[in-house]
C-alpha positions as CSV (number, residue, x, y, z in Angstrom):
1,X,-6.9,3.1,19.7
2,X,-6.8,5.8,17.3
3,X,-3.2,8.0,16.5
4,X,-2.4,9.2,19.7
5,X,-3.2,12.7,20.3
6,X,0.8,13.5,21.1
7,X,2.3,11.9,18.0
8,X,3.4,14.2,15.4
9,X,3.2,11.9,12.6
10,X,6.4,12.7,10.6
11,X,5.2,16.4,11.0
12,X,1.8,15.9,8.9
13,X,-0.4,15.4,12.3
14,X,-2.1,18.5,12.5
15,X,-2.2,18.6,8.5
16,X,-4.4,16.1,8.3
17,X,-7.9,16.6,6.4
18,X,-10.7,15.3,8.1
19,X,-10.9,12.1,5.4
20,X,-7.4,11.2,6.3
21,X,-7.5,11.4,10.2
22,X,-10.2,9.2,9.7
23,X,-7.9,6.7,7.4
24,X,-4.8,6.8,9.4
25,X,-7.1,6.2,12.2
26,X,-8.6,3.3,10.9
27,X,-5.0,1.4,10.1
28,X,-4.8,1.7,13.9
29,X,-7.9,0.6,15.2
30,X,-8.9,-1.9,12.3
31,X,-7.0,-5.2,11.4
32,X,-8.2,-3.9,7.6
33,X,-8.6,-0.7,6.1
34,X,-9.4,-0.4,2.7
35,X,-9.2,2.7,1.0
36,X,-10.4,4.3,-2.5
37,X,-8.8,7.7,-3.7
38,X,-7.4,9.1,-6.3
39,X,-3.8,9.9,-7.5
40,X,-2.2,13.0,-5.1
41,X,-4.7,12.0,-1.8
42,X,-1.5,11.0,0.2
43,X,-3.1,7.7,0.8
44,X,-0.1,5.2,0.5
45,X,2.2,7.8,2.0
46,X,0.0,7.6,5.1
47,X,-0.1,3.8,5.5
48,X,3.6,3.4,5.3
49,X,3.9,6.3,7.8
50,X,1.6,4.2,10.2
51,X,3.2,1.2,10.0
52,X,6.3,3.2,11.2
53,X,4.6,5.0,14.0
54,X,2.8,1.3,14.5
55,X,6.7,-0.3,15.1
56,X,5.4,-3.1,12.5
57,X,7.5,-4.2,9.6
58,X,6.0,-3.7,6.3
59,X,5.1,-6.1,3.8
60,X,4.6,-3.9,0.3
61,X,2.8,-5.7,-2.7
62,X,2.4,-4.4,-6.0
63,X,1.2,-5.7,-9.4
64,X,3.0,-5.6,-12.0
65,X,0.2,-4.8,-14.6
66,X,2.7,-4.1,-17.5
67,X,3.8,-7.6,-17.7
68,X,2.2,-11.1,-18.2
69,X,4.7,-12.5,-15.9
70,X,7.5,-10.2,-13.6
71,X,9.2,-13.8,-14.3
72,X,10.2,-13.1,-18.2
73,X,11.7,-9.6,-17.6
74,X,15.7,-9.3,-17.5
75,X,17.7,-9.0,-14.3
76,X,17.3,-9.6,-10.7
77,X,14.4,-9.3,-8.9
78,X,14.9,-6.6,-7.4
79,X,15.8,-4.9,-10.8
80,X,12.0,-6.3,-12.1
81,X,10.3,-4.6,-8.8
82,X,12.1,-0.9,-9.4
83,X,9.4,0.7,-11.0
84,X,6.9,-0.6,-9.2
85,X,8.3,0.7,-6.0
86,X,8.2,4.8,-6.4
87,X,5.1,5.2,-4.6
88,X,6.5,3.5,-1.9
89,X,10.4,5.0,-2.3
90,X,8.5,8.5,-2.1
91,X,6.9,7.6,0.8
92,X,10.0,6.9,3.1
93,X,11.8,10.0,1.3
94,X,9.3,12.0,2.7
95,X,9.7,10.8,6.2
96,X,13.5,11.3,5.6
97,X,14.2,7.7,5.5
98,X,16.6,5.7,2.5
99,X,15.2,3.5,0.6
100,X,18.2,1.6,0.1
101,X,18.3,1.2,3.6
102,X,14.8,0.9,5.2
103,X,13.8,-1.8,2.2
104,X,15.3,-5.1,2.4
105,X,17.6,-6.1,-0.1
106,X,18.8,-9.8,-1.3
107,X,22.2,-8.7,-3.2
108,X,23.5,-6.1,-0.2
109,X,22.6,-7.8,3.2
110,X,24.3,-4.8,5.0
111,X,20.7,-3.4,6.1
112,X,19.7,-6.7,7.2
113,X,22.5,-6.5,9.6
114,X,22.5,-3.1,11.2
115,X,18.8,-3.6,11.7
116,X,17.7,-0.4,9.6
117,X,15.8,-2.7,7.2
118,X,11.7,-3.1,7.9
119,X,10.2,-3.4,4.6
120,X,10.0,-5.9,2.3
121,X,8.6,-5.1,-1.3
122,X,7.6,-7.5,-3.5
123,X,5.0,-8.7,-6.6
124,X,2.0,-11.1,-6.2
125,X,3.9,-13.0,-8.6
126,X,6.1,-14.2,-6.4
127,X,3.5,-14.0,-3.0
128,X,2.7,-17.7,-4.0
129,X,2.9,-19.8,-1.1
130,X,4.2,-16.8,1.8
131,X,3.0,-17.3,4.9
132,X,2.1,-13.5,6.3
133,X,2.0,-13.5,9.8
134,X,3.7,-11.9,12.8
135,X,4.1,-8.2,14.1
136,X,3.5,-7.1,10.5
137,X,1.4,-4.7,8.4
138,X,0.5,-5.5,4.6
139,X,0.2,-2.6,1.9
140,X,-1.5,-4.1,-1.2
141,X,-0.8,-0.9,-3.3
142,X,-3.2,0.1,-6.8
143,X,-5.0,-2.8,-5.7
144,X,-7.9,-1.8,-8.7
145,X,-4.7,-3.6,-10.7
146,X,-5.4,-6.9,-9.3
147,X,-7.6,-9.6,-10.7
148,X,-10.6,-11.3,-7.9
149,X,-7.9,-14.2,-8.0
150,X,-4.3,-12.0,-7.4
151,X,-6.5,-10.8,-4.5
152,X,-7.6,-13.7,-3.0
153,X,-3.5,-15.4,-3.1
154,X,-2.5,-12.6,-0.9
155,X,-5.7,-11.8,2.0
156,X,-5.9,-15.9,2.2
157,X,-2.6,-15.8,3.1
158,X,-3.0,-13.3,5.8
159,X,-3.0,-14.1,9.7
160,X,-5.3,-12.5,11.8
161,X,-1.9,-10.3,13.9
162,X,-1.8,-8.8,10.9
163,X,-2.9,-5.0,9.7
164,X,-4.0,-5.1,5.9
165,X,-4.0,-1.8,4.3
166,X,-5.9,-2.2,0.4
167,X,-4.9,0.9,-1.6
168,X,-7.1,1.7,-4.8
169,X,-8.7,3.8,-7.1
170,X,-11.8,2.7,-9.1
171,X,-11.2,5.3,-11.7
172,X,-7.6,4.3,-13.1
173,X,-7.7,0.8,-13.7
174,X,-4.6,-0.3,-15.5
175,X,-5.8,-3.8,-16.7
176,X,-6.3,-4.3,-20.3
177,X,-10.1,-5.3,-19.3
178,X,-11.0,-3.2,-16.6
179,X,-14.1,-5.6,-15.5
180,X,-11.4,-7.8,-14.5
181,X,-10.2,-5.8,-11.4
182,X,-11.0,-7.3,-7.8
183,X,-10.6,-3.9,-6.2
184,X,-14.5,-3.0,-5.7
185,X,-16.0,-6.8,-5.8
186,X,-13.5,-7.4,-2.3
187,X,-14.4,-3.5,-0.8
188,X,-18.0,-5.1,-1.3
189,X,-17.6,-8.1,0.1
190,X,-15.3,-6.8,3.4
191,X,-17.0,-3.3,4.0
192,X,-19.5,-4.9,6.5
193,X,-16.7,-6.9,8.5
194,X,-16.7,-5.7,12.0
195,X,-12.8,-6.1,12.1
196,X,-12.5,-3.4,8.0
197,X,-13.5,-0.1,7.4
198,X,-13.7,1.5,3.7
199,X,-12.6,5.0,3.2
200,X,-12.4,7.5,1.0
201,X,-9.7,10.2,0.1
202,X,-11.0,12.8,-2.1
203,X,-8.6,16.1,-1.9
204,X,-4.8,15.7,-4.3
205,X,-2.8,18.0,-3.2
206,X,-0.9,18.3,-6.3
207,X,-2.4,20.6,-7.8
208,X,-4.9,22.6,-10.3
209,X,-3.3,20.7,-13.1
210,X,-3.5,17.3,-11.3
211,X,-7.0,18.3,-10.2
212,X,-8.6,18.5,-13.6
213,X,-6.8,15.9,-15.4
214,X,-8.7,13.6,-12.7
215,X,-12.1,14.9,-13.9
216,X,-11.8,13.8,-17.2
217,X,-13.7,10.5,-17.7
218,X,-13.4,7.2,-19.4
């Protein structure tokens, strides 16, 4: 079933463009929804704001495009991920919701034990042998950062309980050889699945400024 009809959706329910009441619908009636928009669409803020309204914990995976391994960088994990995570941070902000609470941490256990913690953020680096199954949902976020092969560690490792929600853009590919990216080879090879839908987000909301720096191609 679709967003129920009563839900107010952190208050953005009945701001909702057509193109993202179709998405958010999809991460409720679809085990995966991949999506491909560009910077400002809301499209990551929407997927963690259904897998709140969904009651699933959240599994968030980034890639760390920057780096040849998260592994050589200094301090703790958790230090390594930081930057990765502000797309993610901004999204719980805007449903008034700390980070430091709602995202589990390893050093300070305290939000593991007052139950507040329901999302767990992590690289593909270190997705190597996890088991992803349960009452969960699964954010791959700037997926068009992934190789074929990052993909393929992660949605092999995915049981079918689980909601998948890809996140990309085919226009800002971060990777030092763009032809690399396994963002529109796996849209191509899922977008027929009776159990996916592809969608697109075309409207940012940021702005005139955000707008037309978009338009500018490679």
């Amino acid at each position: 079933m679709p967003l129920p009809k009563d839900n107010l959706f952190f208050g953005y329910a009945n701001k909702l463009t057509k193109e993202q009441k179709e998405y958010v619908d999809s991460i409720f009636d679809n085990q995966f929804t991949i999506v491909n928009a560009k910077a400002g669409t809301g499209k990551t803020t929407l997927a963690v704001m259904a897998a709140k309204v969904l009651q699933r914990e959240l599994i968030y995976v980034f890639s760390p495009v920057e780096e040849k391994s998260l592994g050589y960088t200094p301090g703790t994990v958790e230090e390594k991920e930081e930057k990765y995570i502000v797309p993610l941070k901004d999204a719980l902000l805007e449903m008034n919701e700390d980070p430091s609470k709602a995202i589990i941490s390893e050093e300070k256990i305290d939000n593991l034990k007052n139950g507040n913690a329901w999302v767990k953020a992590m690289s593909h680096v270190f997705a190597r042998g996890t088991n992803i199954k349960g009452n969960k949902i699964l954010i791959i976020d700037e997926a068009q950062n992934f190789t074929r092969g990052e993909l393929k560690k992660i949605l092999t490792r995915v049981h079918d309980e689980v909601k998948v929600v890809m996140i990309g853009h085919d226009g800002q590919i971060d990777l030092k050889d763009p032809k690399k990216s396994g963002f529109i080879p796996y849209l191509e090879h899922f977008k027929n699945e009776p159990y996916a839908k592809v969608c697109t987000l075309t409207k940012n909301f940021r702005g005139y400024l955000a707008n037309h720096a978009d338009e500018l191609k490679w």
